[in-house]
SELUMVO-971337 format. One record per residue (C-alpha): residue number from 1; residue in three letters; y, z, x. Coordinates in pm, 1 decimal. Each point is the difference from the previous one (the first is absolute). Layout:
NUM / ALA / Y / Z / X;
...
//
This chain:
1 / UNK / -2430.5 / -147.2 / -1531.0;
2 / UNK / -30.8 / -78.2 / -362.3;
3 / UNK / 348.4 / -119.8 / -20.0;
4 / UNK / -26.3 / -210.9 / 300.9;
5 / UNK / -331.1 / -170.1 / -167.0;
6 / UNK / 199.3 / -70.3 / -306.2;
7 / UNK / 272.1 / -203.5 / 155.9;
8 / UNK / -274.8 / -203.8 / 174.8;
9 / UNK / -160.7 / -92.8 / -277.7;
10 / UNK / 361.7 / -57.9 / -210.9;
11 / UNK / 21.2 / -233.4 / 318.5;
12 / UNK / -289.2 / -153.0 / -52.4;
13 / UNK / -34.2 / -14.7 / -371.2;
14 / UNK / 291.9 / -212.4 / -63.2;
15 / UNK / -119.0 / -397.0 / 49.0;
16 / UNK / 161.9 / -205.2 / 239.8;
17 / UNK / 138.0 / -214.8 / -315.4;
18 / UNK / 289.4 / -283.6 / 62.7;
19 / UNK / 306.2 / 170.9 / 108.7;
20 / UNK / -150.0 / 330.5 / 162.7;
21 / UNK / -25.6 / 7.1 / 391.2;
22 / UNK / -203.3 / 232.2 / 207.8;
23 / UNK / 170.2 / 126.1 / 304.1;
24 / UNK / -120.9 / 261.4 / 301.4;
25 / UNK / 89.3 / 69.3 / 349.1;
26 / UNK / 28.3 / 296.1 / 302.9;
27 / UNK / 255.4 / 163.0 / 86.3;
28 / UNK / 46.9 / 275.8 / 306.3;
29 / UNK / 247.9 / 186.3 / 210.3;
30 / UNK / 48.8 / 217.6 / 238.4;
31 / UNK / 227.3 / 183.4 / 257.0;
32 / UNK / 204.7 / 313.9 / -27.6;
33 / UNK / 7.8 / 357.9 / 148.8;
34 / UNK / -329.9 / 117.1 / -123.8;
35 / UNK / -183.6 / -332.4 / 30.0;
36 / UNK / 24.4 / -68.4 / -336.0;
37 / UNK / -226.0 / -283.5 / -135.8;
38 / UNK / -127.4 / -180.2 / -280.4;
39 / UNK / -251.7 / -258.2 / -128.6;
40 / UNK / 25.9 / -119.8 / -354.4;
41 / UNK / -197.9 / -265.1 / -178.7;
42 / UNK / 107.4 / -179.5 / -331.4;
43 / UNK / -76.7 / -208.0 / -292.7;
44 / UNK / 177.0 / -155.1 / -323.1;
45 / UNK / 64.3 / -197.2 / -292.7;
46 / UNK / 298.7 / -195.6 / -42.7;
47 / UNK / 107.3 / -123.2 / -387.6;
48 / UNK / 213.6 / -284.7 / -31.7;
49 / UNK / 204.5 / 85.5 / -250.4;
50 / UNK / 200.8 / -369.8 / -23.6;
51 / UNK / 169.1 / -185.0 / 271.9;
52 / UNK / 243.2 / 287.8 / 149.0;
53 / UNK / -201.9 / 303.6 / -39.5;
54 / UNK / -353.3 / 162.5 / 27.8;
55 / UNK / -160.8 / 326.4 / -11.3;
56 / UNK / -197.3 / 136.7 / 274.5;
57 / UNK / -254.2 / 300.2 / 24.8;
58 / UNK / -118.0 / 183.0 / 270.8;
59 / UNK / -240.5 / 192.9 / 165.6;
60 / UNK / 41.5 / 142.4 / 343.3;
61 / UNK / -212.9 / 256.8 / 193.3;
62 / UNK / 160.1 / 162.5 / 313.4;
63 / UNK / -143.2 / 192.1 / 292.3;
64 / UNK / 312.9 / 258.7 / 202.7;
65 / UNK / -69.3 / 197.4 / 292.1;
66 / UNK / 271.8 / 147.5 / 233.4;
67 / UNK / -2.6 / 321.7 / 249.3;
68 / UNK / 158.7 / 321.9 / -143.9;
69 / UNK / 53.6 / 321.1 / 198.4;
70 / UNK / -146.9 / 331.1 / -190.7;
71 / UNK / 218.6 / 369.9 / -46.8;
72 / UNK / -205.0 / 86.2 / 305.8;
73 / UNK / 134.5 / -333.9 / 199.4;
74 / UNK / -345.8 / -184.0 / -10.0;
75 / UNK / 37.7 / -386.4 / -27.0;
76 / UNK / -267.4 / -158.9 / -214.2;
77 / UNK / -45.0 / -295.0 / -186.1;
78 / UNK / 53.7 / -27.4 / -362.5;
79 / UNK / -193.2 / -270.2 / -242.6;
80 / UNK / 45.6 / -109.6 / -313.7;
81 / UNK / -84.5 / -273.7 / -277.6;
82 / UNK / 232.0 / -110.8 / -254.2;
83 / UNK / -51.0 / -269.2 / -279.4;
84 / UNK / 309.4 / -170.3 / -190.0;
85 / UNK / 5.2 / -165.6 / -311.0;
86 / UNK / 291.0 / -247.2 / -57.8;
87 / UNK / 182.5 / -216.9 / -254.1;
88 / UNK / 287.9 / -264.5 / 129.1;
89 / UNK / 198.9 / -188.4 / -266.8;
90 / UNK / 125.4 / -285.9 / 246.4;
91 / UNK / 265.1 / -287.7 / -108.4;
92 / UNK / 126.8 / -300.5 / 209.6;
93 / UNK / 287.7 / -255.1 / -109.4;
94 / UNK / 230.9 / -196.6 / 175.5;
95 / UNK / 147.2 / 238.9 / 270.1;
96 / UNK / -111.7 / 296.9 / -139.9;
97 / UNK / -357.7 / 199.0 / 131.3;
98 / UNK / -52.3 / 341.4 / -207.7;
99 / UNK / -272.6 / 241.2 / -38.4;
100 / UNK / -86.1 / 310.0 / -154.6;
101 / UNK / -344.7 / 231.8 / 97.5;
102 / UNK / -88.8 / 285.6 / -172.7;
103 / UNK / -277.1 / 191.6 / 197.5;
104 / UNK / -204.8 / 299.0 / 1.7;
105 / UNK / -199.4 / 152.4 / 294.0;
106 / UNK / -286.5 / 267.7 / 30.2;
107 / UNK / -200.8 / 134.1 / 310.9;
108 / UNK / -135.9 / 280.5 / 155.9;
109 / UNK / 185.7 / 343.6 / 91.6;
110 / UNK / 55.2 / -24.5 / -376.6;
111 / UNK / 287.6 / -268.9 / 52.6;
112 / UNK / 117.0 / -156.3 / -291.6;
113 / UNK / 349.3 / -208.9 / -35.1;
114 / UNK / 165.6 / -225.9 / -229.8;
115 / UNK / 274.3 / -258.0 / 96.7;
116 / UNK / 215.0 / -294.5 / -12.6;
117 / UNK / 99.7 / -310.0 / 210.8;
118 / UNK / 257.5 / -245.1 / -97.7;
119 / UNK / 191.3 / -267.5 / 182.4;
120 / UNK / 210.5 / -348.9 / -33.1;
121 / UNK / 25.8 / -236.3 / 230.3;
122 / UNK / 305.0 / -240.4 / 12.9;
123 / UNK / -37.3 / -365.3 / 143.1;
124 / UNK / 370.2 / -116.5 / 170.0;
125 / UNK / -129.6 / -279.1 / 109.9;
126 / UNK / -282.5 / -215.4 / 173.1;
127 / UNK / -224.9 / 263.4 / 203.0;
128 / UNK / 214.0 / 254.4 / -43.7;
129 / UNK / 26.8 / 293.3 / -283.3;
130 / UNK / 114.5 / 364.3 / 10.4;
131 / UNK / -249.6 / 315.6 / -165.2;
132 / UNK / 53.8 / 255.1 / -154.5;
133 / UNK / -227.5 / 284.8 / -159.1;
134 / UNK / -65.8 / 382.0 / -94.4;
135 / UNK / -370.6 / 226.0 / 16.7;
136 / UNK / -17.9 / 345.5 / -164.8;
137 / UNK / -274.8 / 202.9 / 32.9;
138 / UNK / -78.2 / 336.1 / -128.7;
139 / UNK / -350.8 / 128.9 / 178.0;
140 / UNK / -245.1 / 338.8 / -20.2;
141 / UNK / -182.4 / 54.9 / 332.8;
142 / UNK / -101.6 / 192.3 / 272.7;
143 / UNK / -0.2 / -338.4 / 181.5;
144 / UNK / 296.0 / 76.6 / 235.9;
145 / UNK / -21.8 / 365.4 / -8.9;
146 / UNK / -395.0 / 52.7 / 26.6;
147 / UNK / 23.3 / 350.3 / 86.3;
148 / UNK / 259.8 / 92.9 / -309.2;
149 / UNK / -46.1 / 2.6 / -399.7;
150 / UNK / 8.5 / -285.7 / -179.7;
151 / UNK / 445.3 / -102.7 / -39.1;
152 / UNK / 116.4 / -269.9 / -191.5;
153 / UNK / 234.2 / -209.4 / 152.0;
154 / UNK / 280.2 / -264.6 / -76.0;
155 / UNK / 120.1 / -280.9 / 172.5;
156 / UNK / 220.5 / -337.4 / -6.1;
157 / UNK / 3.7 / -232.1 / 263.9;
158 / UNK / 316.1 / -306.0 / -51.6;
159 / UNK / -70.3 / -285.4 / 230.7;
160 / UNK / 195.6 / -346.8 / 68.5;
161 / UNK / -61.2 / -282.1 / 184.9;
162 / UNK / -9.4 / -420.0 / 32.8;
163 / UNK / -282.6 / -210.9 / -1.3;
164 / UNK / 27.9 / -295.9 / 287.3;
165 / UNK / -231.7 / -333.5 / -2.3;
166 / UNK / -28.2 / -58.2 / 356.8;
167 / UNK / -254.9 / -287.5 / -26.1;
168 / UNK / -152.8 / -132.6 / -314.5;
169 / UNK / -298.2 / 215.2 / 12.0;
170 / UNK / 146.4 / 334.8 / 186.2;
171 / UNK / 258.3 / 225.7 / -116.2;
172 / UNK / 222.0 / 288.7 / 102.3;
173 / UNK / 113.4 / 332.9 / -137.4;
174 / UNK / 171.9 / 291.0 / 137.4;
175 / UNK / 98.3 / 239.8 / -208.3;
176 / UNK / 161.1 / 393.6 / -25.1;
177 / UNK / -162.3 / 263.4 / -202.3;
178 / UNK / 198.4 / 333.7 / -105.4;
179 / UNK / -176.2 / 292.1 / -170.6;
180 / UNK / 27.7 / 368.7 / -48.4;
181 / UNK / -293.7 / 248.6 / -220.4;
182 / UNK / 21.7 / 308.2 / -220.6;
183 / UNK / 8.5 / 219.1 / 344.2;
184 / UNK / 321.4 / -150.0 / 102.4;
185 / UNK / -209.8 / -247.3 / 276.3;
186 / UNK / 210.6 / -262.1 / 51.7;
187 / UNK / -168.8 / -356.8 / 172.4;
188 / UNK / 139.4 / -305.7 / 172.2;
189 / UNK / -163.8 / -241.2 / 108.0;
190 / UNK / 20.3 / -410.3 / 94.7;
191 / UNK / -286.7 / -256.8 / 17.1;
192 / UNK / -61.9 / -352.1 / 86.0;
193 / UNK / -247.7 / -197.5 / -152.1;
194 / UNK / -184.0 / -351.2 / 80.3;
195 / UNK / -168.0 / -168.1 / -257.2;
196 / UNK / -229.1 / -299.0 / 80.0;
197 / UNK / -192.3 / -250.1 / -242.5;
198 / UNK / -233.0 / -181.4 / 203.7;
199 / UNK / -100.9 / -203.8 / -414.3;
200 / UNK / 15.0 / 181.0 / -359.3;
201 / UNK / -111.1 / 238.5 / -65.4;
202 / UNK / -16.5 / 194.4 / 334.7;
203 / UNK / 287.2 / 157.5 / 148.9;
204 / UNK / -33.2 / 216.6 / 312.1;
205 / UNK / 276.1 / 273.4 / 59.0;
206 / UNK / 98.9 / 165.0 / 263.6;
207 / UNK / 293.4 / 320.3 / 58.2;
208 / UNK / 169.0 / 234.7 / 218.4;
209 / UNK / 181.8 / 260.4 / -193.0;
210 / UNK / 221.3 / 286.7 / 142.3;
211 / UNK / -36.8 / 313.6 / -183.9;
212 / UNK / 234.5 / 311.9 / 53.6;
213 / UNK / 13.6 / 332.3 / -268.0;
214 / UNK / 204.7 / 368.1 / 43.3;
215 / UNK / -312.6 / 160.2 / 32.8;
216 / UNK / -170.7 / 99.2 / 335.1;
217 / UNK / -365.6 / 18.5 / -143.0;
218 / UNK / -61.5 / -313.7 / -104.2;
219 / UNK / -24.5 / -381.2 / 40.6;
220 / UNK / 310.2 / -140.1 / 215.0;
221 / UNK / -93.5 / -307.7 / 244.2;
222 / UNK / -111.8 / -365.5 / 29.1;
223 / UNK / -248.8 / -101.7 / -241.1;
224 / UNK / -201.6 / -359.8 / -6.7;
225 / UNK / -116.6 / -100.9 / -284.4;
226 / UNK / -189.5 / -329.1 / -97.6;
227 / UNK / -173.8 / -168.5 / -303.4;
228 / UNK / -219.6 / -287.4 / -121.7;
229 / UNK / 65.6 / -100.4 / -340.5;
230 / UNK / -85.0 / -277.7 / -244.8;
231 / UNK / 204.8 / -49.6 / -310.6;
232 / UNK / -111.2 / -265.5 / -216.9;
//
């Protein structure tokens, strides 16, 4: 709790001075085997750093709840709360969209994780550019093993995709994701993704993703997700 009051009020202790931008929005999903779902709320500050490149910080809090089945083959439902703290180093020029996010994430079940999330985008032409990025993340939980000891686990997820303007304020992105942890999991999945922006700031987002892993207890399936979000 502490450290979740002390990034509010490092959120709220910097003035909104010329060239720093406050940004929030909601994001949720679910879907899966075990009914996974989540709800996560967020807030920021973005620093422009020039003409092609700010700095952005950020504070999300996340609910997760999904069914798990117990040694004695009793379903029940598992809940947890998870807060993320987040820096993004973010440049733009000419055809070229890169970012960098550093982030670390605390919760309940004694979850703790560290991470990183980098990508580059590539314009071609008009409307159309290709993606590219990588996320490594190195957790402590009982999260997906609630009735286990604490592990620390490992993973990488590579993803590519294109970025399509199908009308000047909607836009399309499919994309393939492959992954694989410390406990020789390996992940595929593929997602499409519409993007709409009624005016700035708002843009609404909405995705189907298919999600497939080597492991029979957890979280193959359809997921939905969705998002409201206002980056100014």
């Amino acid at each position: 709790m502490k450290r979740k009051m002390a990034v509010l009020l490092l959120l709220v202790a910097i003035p909104l001075c010329g060239g720093t931008y406050f940004q929030f929005g909601v994001e949720s999903f679910l879907g899966g085997k075990y009914h996974l779902f989540s709800l996560a709320p967020w807030g920021g500050l973005r620093f422009s750093l020039g003409n092609t490149s700010s700095l952005i910080l950020k504070f999300r809090q996340q609910t997760i709840a999904f069914d798990s089945l117990s040694e004695e083959e009793i379903e029940k439902r598992q809940k947890s709360s998870l807060s993320m703290v987040t820096g993004v180093y973010y440049y733009q020029q000419g055809k070229i969209d890169a970012y960098v996010a550093l982030f670390q994430m605390f919760g309940s079940g004694r979850y703790s994780a560290i991470g990183v999330d980098a990508g580059l985008a590539y314009k071609l032409f008009r409307g159309v550019a290709v993606e590219t990025g990588l996320y490594l993340l190195n957790e402590k939980s009982t999260l997906w093993y609630p009735d286990e000891a604490a592990r620390r686990i490992s993973l990488f997820v590579w993803h590519a995709g294109m970025k399509l303007a199908l009308a000047p304020k909607l836009g399309f992105n499919p994309q393939v994701h492959f992954g694989n942890n410390s406990e020789a999991v390996g992940t595929f999945a593929y997602s499409a993704s519409l993007t709409y922006s009624p005016r700035d700031p708002m843009y609404i987002t909405l995705t189907y993703t298919r999600y497939s892993e080597n492991d029979e207890y957890r979280f193959s399936g359809n997921y939905f997700s969705g998002g409201i979000n206002f980056y100014f």
